[in-house]
NULUMFI-225108 format. One line per field, with one value per residue (C-alpha): residue number from 0; residue in three letters; chain; x negated, y negated, z. Coordinates in steps of 0.1 Angstrom, whole numbers. Example, Ala and Ser with C-alpha at 12.3 -4.5 7.8 and 13.67 -1.06 7.14 Angstrom:
! NULUMFI-225108
pos = c(0	1)
code = c(ALA	SER)
unit = c(A	A)
X = c(-123	-137)
Y = c(45	11)
Z = c(78	71)
//
This chain:
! NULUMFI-225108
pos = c(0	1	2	3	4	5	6	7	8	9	10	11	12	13	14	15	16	17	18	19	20	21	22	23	24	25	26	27	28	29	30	31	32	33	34	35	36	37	38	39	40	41	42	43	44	45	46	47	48	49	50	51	52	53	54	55	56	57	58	59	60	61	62	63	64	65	66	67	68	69	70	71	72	73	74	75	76	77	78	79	80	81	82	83	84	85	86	87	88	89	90	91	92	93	94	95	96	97	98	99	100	101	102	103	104	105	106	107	108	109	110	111	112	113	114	115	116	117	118	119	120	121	122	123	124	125	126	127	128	129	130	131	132	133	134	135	136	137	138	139	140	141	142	143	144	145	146	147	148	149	150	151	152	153	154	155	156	157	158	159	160	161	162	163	164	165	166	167	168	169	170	171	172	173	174	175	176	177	178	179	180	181	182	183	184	185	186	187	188	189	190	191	192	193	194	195	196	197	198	199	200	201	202	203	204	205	206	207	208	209	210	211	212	213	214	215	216	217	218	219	220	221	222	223	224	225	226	227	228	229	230	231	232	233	234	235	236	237	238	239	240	241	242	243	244	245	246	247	248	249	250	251	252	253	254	255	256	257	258	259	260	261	262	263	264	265	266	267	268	269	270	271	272	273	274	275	276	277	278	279	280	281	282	283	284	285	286	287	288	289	290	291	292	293	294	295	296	297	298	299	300	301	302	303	304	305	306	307	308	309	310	311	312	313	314	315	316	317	318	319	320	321	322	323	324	325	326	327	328	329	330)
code = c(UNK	UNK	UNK	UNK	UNK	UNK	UNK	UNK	UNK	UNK	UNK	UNK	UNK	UNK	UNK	UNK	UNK	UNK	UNK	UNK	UNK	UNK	UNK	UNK	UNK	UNK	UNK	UNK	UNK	UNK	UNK	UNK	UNK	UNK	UNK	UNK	UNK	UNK	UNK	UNK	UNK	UNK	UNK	UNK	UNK	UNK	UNK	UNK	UNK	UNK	UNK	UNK	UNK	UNK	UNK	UNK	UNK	UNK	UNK	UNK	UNK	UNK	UNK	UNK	UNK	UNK	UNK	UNK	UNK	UNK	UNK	UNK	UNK	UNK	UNK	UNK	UNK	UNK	UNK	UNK	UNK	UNK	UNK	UNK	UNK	UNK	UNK	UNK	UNK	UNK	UNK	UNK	UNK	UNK	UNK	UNK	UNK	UNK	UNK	UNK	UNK	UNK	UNK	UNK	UNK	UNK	UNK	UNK	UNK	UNK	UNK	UNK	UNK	UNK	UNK	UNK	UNK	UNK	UNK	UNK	UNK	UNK	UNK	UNK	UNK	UNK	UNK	UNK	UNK	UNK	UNK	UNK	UNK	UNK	UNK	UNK	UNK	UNK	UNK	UNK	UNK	UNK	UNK	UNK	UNK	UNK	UNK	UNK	UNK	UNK	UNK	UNK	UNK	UNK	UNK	UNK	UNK	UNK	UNK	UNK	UNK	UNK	UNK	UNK	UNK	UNK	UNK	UNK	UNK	UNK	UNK	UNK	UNK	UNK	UNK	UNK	UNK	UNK	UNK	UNK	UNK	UNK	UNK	UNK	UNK	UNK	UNK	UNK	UNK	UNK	UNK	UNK	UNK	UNK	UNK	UNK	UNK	UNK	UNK	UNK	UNK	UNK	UNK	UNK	UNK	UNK	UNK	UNK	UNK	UNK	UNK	UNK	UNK	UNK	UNK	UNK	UNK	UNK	UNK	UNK	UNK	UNK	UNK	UNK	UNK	UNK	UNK	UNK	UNK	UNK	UNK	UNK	UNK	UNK	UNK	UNK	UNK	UNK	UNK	UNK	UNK	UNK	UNK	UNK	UNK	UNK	UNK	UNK	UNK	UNK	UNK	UNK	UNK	UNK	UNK	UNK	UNK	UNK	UNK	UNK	UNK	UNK	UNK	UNK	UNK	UNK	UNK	UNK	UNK	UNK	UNK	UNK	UNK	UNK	UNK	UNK	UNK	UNK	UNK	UNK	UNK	UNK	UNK	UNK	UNK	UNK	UNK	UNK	UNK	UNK	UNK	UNK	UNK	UNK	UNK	UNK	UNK	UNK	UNK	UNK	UNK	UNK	UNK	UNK	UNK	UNK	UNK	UNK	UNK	UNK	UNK	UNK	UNK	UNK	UNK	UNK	UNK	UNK	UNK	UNK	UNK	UNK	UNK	UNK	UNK	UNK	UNK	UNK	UNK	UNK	UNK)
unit = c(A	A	A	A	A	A	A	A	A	A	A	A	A	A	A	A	A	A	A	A	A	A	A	A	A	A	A	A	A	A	A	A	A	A	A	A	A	A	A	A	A	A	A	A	A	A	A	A	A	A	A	A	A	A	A	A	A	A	A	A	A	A	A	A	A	A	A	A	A	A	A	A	A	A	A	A	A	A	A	A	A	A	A	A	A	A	A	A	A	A	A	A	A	A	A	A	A	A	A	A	A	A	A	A	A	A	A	A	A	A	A	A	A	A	A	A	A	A	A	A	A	A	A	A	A	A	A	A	A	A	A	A	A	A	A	A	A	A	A	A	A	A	A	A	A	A	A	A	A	A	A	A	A	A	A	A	A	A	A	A	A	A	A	A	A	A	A	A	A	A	A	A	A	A	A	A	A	A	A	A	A	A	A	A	A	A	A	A	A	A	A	A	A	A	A	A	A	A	A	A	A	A	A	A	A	A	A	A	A	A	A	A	A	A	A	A	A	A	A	A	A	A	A	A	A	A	A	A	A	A	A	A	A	A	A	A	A	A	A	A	A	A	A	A	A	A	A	A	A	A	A	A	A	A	A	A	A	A	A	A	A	A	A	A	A	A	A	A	A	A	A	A	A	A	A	A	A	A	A	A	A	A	A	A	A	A	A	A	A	A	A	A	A	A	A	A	A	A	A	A	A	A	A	A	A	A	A	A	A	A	A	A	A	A	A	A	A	A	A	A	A	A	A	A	A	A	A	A	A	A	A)
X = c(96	109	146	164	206	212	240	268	250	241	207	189	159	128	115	152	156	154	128	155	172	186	175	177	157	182	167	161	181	158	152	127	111	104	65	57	19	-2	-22	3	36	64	82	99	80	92	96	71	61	41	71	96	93	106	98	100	70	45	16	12	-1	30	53	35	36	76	77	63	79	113	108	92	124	151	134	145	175	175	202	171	180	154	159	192	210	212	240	237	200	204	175	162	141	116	131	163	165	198	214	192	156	139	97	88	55	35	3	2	0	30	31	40	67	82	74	94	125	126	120	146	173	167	167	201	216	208	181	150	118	84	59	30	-5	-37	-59	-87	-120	-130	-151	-150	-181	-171	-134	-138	-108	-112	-80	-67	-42	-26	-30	-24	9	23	13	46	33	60	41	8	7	-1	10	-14	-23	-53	-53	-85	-75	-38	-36	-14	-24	-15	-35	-27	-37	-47	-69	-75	-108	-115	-116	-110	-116	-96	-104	-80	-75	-69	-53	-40	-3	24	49	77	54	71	108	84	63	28	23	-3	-22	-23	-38	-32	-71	-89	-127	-150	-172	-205	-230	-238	-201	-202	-237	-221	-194	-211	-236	-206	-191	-227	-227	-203	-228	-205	-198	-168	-159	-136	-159	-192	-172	-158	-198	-213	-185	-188	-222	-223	-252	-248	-254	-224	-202	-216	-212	-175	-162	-145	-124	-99	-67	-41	-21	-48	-32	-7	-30	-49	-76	-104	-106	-138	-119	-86	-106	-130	-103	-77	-111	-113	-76	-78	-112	-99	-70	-52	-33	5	16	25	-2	-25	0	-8	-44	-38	-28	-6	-3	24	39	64	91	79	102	82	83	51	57	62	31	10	20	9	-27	-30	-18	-46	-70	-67	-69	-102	-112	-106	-118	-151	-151	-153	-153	-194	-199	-200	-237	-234	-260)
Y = c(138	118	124	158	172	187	214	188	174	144	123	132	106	134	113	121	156	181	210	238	227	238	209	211	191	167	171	203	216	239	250	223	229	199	190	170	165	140	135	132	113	133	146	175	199	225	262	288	256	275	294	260	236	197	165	145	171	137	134	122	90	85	93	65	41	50	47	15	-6	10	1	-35	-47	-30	-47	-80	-70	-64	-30	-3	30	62	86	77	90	66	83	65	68	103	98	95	60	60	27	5	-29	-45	-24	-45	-37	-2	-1	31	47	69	85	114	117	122	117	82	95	103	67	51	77	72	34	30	48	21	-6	6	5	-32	-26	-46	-24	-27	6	8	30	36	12	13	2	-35	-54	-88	-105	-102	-101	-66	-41	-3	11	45	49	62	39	2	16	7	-31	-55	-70	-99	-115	-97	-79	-48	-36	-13	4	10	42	39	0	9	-30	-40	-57	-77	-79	-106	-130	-98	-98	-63	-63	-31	1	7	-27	-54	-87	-98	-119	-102	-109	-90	-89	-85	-58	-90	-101	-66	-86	-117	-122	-128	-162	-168	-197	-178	-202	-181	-191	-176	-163	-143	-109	-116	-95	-72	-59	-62	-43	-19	-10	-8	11	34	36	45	76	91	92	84	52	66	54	24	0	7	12	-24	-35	-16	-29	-63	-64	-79	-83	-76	-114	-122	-101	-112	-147	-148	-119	-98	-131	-119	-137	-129	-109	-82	-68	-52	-41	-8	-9	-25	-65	-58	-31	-46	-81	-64	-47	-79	-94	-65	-71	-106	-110	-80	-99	-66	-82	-75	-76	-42	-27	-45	-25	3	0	-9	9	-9	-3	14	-5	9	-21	-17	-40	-60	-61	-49	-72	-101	-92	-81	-117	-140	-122	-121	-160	-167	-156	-172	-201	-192	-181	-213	-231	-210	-210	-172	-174	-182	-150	-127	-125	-128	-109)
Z = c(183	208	201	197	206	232	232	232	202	221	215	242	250	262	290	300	292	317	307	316	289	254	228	190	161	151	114	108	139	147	185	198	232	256	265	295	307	316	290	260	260	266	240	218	196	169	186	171	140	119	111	105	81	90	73	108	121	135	158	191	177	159	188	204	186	173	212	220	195	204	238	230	206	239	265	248	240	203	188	187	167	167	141	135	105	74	54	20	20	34	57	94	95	124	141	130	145	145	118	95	100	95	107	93	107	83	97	76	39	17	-21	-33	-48	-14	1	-26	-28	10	6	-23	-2	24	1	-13	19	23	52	47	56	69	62	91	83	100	100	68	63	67	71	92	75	44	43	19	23	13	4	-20	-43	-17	11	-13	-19	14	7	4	-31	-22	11	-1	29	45	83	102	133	154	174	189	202	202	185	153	125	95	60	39	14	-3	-37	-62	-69	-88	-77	-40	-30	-19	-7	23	52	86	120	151	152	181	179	176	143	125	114	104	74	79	75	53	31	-4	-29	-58	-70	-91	-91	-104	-94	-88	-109	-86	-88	-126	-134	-107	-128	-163	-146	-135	-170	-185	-168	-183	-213	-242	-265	-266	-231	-232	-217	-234	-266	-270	-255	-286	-310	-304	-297	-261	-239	-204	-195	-215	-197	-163	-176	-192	-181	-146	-137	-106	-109	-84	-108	-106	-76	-98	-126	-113	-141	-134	-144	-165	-184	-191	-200	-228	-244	-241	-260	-281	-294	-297	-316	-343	-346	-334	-304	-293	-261	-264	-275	-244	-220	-234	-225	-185	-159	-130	-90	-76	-45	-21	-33	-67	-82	-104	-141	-158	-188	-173	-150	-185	-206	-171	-173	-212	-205	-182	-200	-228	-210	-203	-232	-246	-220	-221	-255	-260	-299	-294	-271	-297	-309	-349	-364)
//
């Protein structure tokens, strides 16, 4: 950490502290001993750790970067808190930026559940705030992003963006214009950001098109579904049931509209069984939420039936326009 009290319980800054002295976490309040080398950044570290549990333990990386944008937003003159205490949210945010902006760095894995207690706290105490990750998968050429469960929770589902960081070129960097593909993948836009960039949105040119997976994608996934060997798997089951060919599906179905980035089943899924419903005449709103699965964001304030009746909207609209009643193969 790069804060801790001394024994006046002062904030003591560690490129500042002396090393004879007597410094506590100001978290846990612990004893933390100061470290001062060449190779890492100076800084405080939990006494005898493996025995002490704290929440704020972070890596080098991390005091780094909590580091640099610190010192970026003081050197031009902006209010810069580290660590400090946020009563109402009963937290310690990484950075505050004039007693309005928290940047919060998270490197290591914590439970989503954490990420939006912690980001709900902040919320509720009227701060606006900006998560920063390690930098995924991606690549350049074809504008395909790799993210978990884990990792697309930290996207701002508002802006479509997602803030990261590059420890091997020590470079920021904004995702946007961000499609949900299916799966782990995501199709995005990407470009190099300056620390300043962090209190601005990402100016994008979202279109809010619409496209389809190509069939490599779509025989990719049934060819996923198929091994798990049953007709009794979702997919395979309304296939069967309806009597689709696989050239149907690659012809009317796996349509990506940009509500998909809130619906974490797959757009081939959620698209047969919307079929399913309507074509059985067994359709209610309801009931088609109860089949899907949605994302979890860390401002996850949008409502999942509004979200559910703008997809089931859409594609009806192409079903119609398609004219889906002639896909089913009569026999």
């Amino acid at each position: 950490m790069i804060y801790a009290l001394d024994q006046s319980h002062n904030l003591i800054d560690a490129r500042f502290a002396i090393k004879e002295g007597k410094y506590f976490c100001p978290h846990c309040k612990k004893c933390v001993i100061l470290k001062q080398g060449t190779k890492k950044i100076t800084h405080f570290s939990h006494a005898r750790i493996a025995q002490t549990y704290c929440n704020k333990t972070e890596s080098e990386s991390h005091h780094f970067l909590k580091l640099y944008i610190a010192s970026h937003f003081r050197d031009r003159n902006f209010k810069v808190d580290v660590e400090c205490f946020i009563k109402k949210a009963y937290q310690y945010p990484d950075i505050v930026i004039n007693d309005s902006d928290v940047i919060e760095i998270q490197f290591s894995q914590i439970t989503i559940a954490t990420v939006l207690k912690r980001t709900n706290g902040l919320l509720e105490s009227n701060f606006k705030v900006n998560w920063i990750i390690l930098n995924p998968k991606y690549n350049i050429k074809t504008k395909y992003l790799i993210l978990t469960h884990y990792q697309r929770a930290f996207i701002n589902h508002h802006d479509r963006t997602l803030y990261t960081w590059d420890n091997a070129k020590l470079k920021l960097y904004c995702y946007f214009n961000i499609y949900y593909l299916g799966g782990k993948l995501f199709l995005a836009d990407v470009r190099e950001i300056s620390v300043s960039d962090l209190l601005n949105h990402c100016q994008g040119t979202f279109s809010r098109k619409r496209f389809k997976l190509n069939n490599k994608k779509i025989n990719r996934y049934i060819k996923q579904c198929q091994l798990k060997r049953s007709v009794l798997e979702p997919t395979l089951n309304v296939i069967y049931n309806m009597r689709l060919q696989l050239s149907d599906i690659c012809k009317y179905f796996g349509i990506i509209f940009p509500e998909q980035l809130y619906i974490k089943s797959h757009p081939i899924y959620w698209q047969l069984q919307l079929y399913y419903l309507m074509e059985t005449g067994r359709y209610s709103l309801e009931r088609f939420i109860t089949k899907i699965e949605f994302n979890v964001f860390y401002i996850n304030d949008f409502n999942k039936k509004e979200i559910a009746q703008l997809i089931v909207d859409k594609f009806k609209s192409f079903y119609n326009e398609f004219k889906y009643n002639n896909v089913q193969k009569k026999s």
